[in-house]
C-alpha positions as CSV (number, residue, x, y, z in Angstrom):
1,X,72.9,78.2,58.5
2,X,73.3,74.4,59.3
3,X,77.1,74.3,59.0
4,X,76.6,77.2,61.8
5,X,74.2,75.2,63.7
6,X,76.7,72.0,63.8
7,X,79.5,74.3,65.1
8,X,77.0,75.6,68.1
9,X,76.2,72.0,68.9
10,X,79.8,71.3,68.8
11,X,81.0,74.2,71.0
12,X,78.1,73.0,73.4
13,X,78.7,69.9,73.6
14,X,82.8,70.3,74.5
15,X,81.8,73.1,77.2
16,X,78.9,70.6,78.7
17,X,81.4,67.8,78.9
18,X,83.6,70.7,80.4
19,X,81.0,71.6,83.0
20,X,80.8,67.8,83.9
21,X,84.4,67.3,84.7
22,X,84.4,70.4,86.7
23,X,81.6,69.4,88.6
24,X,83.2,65.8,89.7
25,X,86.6,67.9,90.7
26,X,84.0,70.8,91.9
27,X,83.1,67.6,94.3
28,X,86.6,65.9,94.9
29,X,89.2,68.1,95.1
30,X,88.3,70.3,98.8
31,X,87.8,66.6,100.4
32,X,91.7,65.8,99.2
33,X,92.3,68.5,101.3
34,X,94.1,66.9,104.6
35,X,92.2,67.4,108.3
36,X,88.6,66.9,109.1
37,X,86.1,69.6,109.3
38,X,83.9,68.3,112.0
39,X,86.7,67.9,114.4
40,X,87.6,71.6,113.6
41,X,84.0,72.4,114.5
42,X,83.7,70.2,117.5
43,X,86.6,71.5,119.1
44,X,84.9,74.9,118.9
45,X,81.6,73.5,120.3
46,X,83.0,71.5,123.0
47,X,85.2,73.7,124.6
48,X,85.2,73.6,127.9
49,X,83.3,70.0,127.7
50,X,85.3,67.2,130.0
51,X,83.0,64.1,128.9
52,X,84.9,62.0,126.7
53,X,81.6,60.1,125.1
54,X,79.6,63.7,125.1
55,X,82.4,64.9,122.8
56,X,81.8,61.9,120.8
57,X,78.4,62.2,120.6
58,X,78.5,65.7,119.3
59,X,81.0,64.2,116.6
60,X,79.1,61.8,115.6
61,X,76.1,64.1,115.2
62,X,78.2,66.4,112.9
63,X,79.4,63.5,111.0
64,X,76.0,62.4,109.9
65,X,74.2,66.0,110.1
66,X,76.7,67.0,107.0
67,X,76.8,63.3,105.1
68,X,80.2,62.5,106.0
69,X,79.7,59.4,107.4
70,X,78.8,57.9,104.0
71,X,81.1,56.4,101.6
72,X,82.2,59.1,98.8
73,X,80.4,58.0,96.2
74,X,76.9,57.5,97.7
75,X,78.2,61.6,98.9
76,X,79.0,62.5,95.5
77,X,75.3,61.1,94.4
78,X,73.8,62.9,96.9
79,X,75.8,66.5,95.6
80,X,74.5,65.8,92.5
81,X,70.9,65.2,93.7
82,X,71.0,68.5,95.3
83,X,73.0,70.7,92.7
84,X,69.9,69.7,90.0
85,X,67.7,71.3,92.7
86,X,69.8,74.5,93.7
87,X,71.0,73.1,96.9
88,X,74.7,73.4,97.4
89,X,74.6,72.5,100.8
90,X,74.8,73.8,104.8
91,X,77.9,75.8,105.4
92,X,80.6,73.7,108.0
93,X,81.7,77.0,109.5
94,X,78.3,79.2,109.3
95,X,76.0,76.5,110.2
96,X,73.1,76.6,110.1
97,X,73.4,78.8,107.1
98,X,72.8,77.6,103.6
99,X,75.8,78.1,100.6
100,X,73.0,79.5,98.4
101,X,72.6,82.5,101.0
102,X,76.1,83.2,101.7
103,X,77.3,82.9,97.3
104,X,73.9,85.0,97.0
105,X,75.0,88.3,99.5
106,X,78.6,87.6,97.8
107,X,78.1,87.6,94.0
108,X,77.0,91.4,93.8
109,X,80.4,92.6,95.5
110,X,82.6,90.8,93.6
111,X,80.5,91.4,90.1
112,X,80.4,95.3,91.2
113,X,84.4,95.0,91.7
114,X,85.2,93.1,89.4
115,X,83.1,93.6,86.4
116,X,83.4,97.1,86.0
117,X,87.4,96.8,87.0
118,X,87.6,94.2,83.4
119,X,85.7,96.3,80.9
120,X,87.3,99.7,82.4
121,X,91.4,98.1,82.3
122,X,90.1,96.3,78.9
123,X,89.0,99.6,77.0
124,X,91.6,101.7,78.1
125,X,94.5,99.4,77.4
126,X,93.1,98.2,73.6
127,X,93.1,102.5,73.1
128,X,96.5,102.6,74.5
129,X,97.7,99.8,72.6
130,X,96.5,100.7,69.3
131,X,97.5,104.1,69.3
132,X,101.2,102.8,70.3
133,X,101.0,100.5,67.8
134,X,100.0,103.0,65.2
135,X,101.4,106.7,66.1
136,X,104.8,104.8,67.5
137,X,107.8,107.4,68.4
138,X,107.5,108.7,72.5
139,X,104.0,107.1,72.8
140,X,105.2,103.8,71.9
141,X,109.0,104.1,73.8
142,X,106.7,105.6,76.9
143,X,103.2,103.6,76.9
144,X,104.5,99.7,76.3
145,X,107.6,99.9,78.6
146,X,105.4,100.9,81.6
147,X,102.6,98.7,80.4
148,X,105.1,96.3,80.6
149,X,105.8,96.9,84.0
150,X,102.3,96.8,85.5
151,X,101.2,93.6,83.6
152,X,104.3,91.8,85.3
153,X,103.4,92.6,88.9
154,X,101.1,90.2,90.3
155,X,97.3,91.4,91.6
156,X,97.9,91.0,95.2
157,X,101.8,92.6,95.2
158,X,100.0,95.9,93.4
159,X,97.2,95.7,96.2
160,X,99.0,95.1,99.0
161,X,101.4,98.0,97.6
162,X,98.2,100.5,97.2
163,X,97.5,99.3,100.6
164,X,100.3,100.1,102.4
165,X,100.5,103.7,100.4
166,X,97.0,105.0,100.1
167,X,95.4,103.2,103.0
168,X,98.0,102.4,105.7
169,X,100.9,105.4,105.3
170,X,98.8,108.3,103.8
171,X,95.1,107.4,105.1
172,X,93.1,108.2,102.2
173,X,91.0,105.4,102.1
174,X,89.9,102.8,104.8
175,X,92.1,99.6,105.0
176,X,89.2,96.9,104.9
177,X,85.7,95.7,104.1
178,X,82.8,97.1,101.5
179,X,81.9,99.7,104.1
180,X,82.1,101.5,107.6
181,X,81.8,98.2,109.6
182,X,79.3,101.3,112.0
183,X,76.8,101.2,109.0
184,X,73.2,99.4,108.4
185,X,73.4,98.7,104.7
186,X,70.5,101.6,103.3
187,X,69.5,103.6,100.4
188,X,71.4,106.9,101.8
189,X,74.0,108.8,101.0
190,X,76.2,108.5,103.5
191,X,76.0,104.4,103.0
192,X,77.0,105.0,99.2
193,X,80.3,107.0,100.0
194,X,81.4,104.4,102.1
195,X,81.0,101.8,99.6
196,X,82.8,103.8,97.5
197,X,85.7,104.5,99.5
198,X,86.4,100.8,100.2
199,X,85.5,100.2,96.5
200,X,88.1,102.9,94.9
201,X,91.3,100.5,95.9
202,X,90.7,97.5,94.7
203,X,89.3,99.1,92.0
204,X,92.3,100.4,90.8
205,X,94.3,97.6,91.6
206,X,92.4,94.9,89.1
207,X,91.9,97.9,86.7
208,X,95.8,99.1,86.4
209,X,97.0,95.1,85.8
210,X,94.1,94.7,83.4
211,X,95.8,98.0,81.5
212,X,99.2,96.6,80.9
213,X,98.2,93.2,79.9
214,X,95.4,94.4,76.9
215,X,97.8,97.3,76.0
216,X,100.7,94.7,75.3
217,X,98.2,92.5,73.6
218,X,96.6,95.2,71.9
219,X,100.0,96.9,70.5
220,X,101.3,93.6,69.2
221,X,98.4,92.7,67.2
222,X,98.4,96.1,65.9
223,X,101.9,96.1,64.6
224,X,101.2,92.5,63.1
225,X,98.1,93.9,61.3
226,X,99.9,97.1,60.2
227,X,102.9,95.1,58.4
228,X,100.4,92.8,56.6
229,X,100.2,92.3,52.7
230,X,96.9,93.4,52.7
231,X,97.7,96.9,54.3
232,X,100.3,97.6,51.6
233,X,98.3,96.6,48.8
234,X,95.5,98.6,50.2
235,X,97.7,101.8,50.0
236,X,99.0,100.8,46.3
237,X,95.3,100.6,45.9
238,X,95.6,104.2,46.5
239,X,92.5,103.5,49.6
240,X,92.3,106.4,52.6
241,X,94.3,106.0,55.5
242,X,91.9,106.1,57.7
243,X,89.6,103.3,56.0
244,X,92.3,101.1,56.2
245,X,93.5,101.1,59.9
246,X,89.5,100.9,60.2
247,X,90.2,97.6,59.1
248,X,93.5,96.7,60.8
249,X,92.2,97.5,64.5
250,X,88.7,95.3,63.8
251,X,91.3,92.6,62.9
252,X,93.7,93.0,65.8
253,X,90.5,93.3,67.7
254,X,89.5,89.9,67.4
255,X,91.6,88.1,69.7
256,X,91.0,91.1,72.3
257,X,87.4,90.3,72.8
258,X,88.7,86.4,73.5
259,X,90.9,88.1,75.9
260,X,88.4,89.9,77.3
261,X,86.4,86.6,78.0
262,X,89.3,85.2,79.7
263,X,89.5,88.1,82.0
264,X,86.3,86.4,83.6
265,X,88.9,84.1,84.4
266,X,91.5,86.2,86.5
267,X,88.7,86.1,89.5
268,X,89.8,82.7,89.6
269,X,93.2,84.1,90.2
270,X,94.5,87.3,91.3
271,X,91.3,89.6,91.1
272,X,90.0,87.2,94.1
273,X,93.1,87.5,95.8
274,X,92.8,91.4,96.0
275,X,89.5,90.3,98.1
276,X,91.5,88.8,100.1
277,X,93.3,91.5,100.7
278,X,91.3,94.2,101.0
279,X,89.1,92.0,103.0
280,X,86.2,92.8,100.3
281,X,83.5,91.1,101.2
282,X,83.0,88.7,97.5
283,X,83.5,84.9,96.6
284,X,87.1,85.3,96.7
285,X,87.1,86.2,101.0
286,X,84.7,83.4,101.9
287,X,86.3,81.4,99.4
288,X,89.8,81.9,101.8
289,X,87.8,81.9,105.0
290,X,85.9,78.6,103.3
291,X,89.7,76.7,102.6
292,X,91.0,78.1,106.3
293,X,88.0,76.3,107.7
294,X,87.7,73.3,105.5
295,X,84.1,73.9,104.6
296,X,83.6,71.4,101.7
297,X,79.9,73.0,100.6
298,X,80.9,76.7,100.6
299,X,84.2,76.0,98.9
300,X,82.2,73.6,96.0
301,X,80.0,76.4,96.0
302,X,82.2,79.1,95.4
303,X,84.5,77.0,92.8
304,X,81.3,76.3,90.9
305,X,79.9,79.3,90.4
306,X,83.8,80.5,89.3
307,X,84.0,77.5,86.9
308,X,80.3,78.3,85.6
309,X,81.1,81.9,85.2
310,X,84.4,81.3,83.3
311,X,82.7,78.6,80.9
312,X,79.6,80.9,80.3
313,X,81.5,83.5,79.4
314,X,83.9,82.1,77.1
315,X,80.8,80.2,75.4
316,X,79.5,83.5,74.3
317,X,82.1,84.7,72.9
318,X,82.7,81.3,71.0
319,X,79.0,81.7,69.2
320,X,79.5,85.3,69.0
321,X,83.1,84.6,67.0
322,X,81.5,82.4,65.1
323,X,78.8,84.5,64.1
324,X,81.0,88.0,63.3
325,X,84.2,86.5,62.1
326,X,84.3,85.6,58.4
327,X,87.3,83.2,58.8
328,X,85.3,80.9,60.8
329,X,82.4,81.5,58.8
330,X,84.6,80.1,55.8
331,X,85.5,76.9,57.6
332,X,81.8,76.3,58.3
333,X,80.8,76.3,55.0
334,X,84.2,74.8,53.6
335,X,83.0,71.7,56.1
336,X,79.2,71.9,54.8
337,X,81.0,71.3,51.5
């Protein structure tokens, strides 16, 4: 138990200093962005305004309302003053509206979209892989040369695609938002088939990429297992069939369930972009409408929560791996020695 306990404290500690170094780009990186968001917001407040020194004034007012005026650092101090407290900040573009409110009516499209979309494209492709991998003949020549092809188109080419079909051309579903733009969110069933509608799309989209890349995965580790020394000196062993592919998929699924962390990470990537696409109203649309607008809070704030959902997640898996798999347990207690 204590060489287990030194490997958690490790892992901890290299995903804390992690979350630190994210956090200082988290800060940086949107304000090496060229342009200046208060004069983008001035010029929408002042139009009309023919005083030079009013226009000023109202400038100078943003400048300090919003901390710019400071140097960076004494800003950076200040963002980490108010990130230990929960505040990430006043919105540039929705002011007077707080990050926290905006990130909080986002989060539970994108995790419904998303989430769902992972663990659906995740199963389906491991099954698909594995039994290409294992039956081989017409469902290996059919299943990995069209997973193949879905895993190299990009998210937002397969969504603007389904887009153009489904939504534009044939009308099945509506082109954008979560719901009938009409509707009063409400527990009613009328409000539930909308979201639904909108939802189905970009469903499939994130689900059908998802497919092809596990069922590649899936099928090579498979074949890797299947052609191992262990495998044919299970068989001379004279053991069932059936016992030892038990063994050969919880192998090859190893390195599936690390993949299946990482998915967490394609909403950094393409999954967000399909928001953006199908105008879906998660992190990844205010996190476009944030960078059009140069909103330095709500981009740290969608960035962050991104970065902390991508770290949490592959943390898990990290204890859970070293908890299940008896390699690492091996080297644990090879280092207690």
């Amino acid at each position: 138990m204590n060489a287990y306990v030194k490997y958690f404290v490790n892992k901890f500690f290299w995903y804390l200093l992690t979350l630190l170094i994210a956090i200082v780009l988290n800060f940086l990186l949107p304000r090496l962005i060229d342009g200046n968001p208060v004069s983008i917001i001035v010029s929408q407040v002042s139009a009309g305004m023919t005083d030079s020194d009013t226009i000023k004034k109202v400038y100078d007012t943003f400048m300090k309302e919003f901390g710019i005026d400071k140097p960076i650092m004494v800003q950076f101090f200040i963002y980490l003053k108010n990130l230990v407290t929960g505040d990430l900040g006043t919105s540039f573009g929705l002011y007077p509206k707080k990050v926290t409110t905006i990130l909080a009516s986002a989060v539970p499209w994108t995790v419904g979209l998303q989430l769902p979309a992972i663990l659906t494209g995740w199963i389906i492709g491991n099954v698909l892989g594995a039994v290409a991998a294992y039956r081989k003949g017409v469902f290996d020549k059919v299943i990995f040369p069209v997973a193949l092809f879905i895993n190299s188109i990009p998210f937002f080419t397969l969504a603007i695609i389904m887009l153009y079909v489904f939504a534009l051309s044939l009308k099945w579903f509506p082109l954008h938002g979560g719901y009938d733009f009409q509707m009063i969110p409400q527990l009613s069933w009328s409000f539930f088939w909308s979201v639904i509608r909108h939802h189905t799309l970009p469903f499939l989209s994130i689900v059908l990429v998802t497919i092809g890349g596990q069922a590649i995965g899936m099928r090579e580790m498979s074949i890797y297992e299947l052609n191992s020394d262990y495998v044919l000196y299970s068989k001379l062993l004279g053991i069932r069939d059936s016992r030892v592919v038990r063994y050969v998929f919880k192998n090859a699924m190893l390195p599936q369930i690390t993949g299946l962390a990482l998915s967490v990470g394609t909403m950094v990537g393409g999954a967000l972009i399909c928001e953006i696409v199908f105008s879906y109203p998660g992190i990844g649309t205010w996190l476009f409408t944030a960078i059009r607008q140069l909103d330095y809070p709500l981009i740290s704030g969608c960035t962050l929560l991104i970065a902390l959902s991508v770290l949490l997640a592959n943390f898990t898996i990290e204890i859970v791996y070293g908890l299940v798999d008896p390699r690492i347990k091996a080297a644990q207690m090879e280092e207690q020695q």
